[in-house]
C-alpha positions as a Markdown table, in Angstrom:
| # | Residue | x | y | z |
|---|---|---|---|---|
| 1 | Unk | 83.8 | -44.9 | 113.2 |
| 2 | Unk | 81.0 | -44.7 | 115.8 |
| 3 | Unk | 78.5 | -44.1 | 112.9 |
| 4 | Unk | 80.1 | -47.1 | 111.4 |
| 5 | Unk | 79.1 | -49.6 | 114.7 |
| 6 | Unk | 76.3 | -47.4 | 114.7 |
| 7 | Unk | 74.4 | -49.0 | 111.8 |
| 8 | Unk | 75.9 | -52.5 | 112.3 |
| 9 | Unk | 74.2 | -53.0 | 115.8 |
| 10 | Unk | 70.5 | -51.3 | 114.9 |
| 11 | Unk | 68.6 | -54.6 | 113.8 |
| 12 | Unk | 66.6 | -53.7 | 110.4 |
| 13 | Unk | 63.0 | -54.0 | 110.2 |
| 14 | Unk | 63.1 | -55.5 | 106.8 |
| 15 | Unk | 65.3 | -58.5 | 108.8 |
| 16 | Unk | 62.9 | -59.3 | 111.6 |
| 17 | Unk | 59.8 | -58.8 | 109.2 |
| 18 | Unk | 60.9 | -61.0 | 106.5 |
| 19 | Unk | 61.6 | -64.2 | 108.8 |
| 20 | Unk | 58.5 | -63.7 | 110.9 |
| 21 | Unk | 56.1 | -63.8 | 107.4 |
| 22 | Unk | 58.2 | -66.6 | 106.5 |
| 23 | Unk | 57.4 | -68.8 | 109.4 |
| 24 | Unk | 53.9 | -67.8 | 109.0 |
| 25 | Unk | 53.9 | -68.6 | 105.5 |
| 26 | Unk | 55.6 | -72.3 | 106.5 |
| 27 | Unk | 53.3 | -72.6 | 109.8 |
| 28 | Unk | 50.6 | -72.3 | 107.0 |
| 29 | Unk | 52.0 | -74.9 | 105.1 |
| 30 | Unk | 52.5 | -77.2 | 107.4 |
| 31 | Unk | 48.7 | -76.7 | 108.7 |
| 32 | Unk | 47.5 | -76.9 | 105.1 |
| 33 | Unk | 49.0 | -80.2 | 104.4 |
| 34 | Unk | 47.9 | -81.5 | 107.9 |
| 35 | Unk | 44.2 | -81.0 | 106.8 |
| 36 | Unk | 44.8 | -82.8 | 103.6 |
| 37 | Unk | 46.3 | -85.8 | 105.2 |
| 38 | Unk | 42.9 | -86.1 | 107.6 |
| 39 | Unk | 40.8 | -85.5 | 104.7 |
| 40 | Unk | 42.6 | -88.2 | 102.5 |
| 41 | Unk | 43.2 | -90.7 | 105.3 |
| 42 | Unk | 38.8 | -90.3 | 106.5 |
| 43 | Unk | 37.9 | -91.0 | 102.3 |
| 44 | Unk | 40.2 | -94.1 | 102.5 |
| 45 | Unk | 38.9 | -95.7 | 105.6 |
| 46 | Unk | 35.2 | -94.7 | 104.7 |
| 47 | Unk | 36.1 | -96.5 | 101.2 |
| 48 | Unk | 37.9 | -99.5 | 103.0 |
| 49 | Unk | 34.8 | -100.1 | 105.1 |
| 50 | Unk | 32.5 | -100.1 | 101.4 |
| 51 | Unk | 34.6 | -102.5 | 100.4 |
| 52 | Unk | 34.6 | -104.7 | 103.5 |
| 53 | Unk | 30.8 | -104.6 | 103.5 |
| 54 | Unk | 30.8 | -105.5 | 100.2 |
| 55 | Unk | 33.6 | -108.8 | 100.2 |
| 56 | Unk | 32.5 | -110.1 | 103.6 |
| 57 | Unk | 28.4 | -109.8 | 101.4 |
| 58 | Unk | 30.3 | -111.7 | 98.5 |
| 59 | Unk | 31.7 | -114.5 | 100.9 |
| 60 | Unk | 28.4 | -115.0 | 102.9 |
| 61 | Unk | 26.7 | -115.8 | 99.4 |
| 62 | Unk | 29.4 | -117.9 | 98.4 |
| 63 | Unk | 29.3 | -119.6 | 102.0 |
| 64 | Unk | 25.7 | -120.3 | 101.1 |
| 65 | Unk | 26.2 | -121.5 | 97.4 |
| 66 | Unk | 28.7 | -124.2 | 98.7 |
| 67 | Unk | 26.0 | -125.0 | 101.2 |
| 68 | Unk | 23.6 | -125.8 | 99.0 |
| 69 | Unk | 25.9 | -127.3 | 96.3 |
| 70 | Unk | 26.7 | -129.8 | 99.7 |
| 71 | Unk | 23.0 | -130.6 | 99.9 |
| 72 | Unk | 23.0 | -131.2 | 95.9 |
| 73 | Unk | 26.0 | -133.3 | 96.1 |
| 74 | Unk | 24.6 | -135.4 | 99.4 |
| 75 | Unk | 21.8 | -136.5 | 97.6 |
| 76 | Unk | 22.9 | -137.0 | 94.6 |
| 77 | Unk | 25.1 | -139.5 | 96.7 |
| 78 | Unk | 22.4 | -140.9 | 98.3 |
| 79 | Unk | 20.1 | -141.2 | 95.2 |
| 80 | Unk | 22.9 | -142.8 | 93.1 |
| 81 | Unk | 23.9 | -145.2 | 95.7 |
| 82 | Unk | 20.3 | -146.2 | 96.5 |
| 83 | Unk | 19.1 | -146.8 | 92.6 |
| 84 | Unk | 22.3 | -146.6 | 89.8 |
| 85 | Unk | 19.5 | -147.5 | 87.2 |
| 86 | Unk | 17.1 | -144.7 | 87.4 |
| 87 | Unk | 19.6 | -142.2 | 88.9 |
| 88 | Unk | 18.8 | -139.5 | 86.3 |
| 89 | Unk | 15.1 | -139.7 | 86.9 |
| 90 | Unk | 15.4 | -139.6 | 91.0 |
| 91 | Unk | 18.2 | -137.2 | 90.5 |
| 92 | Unk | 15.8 | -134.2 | 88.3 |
| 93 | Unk | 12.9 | -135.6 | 90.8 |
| 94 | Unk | 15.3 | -134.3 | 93.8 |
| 95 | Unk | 16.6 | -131.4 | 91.9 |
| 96 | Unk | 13.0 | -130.2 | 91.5 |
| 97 | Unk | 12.2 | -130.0 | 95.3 |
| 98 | Unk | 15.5 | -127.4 | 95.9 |
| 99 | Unk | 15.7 | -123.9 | 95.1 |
| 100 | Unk | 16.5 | -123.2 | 91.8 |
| 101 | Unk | 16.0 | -124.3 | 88.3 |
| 102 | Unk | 16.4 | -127.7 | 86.7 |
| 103 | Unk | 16.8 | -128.3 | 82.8 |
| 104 | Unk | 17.3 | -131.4 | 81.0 |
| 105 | Unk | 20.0 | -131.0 | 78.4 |
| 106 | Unk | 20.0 | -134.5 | 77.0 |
| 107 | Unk | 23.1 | -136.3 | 78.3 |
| 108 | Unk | 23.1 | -134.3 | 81.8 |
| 109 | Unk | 20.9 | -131.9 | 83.8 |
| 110 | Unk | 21.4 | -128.3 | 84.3 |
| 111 | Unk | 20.8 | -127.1 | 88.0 |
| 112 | Unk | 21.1 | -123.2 | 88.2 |
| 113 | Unk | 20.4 | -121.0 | 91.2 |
| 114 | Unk | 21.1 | -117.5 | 92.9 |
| 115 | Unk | 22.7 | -116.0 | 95.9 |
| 116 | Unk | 21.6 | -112.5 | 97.2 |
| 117 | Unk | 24.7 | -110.8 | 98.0 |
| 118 | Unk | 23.1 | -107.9 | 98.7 |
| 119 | Unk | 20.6 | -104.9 | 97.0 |
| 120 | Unk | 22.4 | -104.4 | 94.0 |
| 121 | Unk | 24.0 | -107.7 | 93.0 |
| 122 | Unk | 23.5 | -111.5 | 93.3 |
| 123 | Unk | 25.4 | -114.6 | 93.0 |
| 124 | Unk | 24.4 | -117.1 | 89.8 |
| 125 | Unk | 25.6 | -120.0 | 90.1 |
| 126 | Unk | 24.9 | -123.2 | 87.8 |
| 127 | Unk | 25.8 | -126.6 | 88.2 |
| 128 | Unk | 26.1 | -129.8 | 85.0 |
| 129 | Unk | 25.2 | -132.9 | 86.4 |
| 130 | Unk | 25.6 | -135.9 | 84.2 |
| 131 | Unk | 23.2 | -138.8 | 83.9 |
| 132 | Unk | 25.7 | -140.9 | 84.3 |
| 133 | Unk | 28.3 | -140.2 | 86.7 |
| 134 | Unk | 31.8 | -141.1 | 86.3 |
| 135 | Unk | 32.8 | -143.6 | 89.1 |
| 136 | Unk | 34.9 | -142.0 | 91.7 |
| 137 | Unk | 33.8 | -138.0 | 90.8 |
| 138 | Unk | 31.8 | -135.7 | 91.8 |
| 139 | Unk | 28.2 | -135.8 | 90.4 |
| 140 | Unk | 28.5 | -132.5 | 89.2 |
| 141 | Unk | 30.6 | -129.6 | 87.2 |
| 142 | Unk | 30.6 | -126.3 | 88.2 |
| 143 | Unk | 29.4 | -124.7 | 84.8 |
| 144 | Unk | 29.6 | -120.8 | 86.5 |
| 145 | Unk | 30.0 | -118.5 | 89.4 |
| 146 | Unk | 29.4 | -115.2 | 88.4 |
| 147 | Unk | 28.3 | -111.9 | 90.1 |
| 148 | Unk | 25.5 | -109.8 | 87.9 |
| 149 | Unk | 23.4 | -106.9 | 89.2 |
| 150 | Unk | 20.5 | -106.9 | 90.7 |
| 151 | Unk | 18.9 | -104.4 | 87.8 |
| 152 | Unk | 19.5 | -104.3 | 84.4 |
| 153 | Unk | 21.7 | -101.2 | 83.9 |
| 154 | Unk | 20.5 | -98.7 | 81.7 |
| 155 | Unk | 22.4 | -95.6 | 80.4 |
| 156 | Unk | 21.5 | -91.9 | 80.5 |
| 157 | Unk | 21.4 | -90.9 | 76.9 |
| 158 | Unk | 19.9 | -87.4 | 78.0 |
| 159 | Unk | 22.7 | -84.7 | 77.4 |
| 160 | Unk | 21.4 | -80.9 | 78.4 |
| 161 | Unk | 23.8 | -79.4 | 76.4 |
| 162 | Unk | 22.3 | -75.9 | 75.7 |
| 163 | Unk | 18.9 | -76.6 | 77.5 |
């Protein structure tokens, strides 16, 4: 019976070994996934901050479209309250001493200019502006807003396949 309590009461070294390796093992773990959440939460602030930059760039240019578009729509006010009759002609006559480009398009002008919104992209914006405005509108239509690049975008067709 002695031999019996004997080799109940001797812990086994398999026992002790096996639960130390297997908090090691999950000590690991737990280390291993700590360093992945870092990682993964420093990529998603650096990529909130890009994007940031990049909407906070988009709304200065659009705070400086609607800037000018006020300018534009002040004096066409002023030049359409001063002389209805030659309106169109003092209107391209204003149109001409802002930024931007002016075409004639028969019935109305065309008024189109850009934005920087920063190196790689710009704001385009173009404006309609009848000759002859309805009464109680704005003198012009917003013909398009649109972000394009900076640089026309060209592909690379080169493939080194077995250079």
């Amino acid at each position: 019976m002695k031999d019996a309590m004997k080799k109940k009461s001797s812990p086994s070294f398999f026992g002790i070994g096996l639960s130390s390796i297997l908090i090691i093992f999950v000590l690991l773990c737990l280390m291993v996934f700590a360093m992945l959440s870092l990682v993964s939460a420093r990529a998603g602030r650096r990529l909130e901050d890009r994007l940031f930059g990049r909407a906070s760039a988009y709304y200065e240019a659009c705070a400086r479209a609607d800037s000018l578009l006020e300018e534009v729509d002040r004096g066409l006010d002023e030049r359409y309250r001063a002389e209805p009759d030659s309106y169109a002609d003092s209107a391209a006559a204003f149109l001409g001493t802002l930024s931007g480009r002016t075409e004639d398009l028969g019935d109305a002008l065309s008024f189109s200019f850009t934005e920087s919104v920063d190196e790689t992209q710009y704001l385009s914006v173009t404006v309609e502006i009848p000759k002859e405005p309805p009464a109680g509108e704005r003198y012009y239509r917003i013909t398009a807003w649109v972000t394009a690049p900076a640089e026309a975008w060209e592909p690379d067709e080169h493939l080194n396949v077995l250079d």
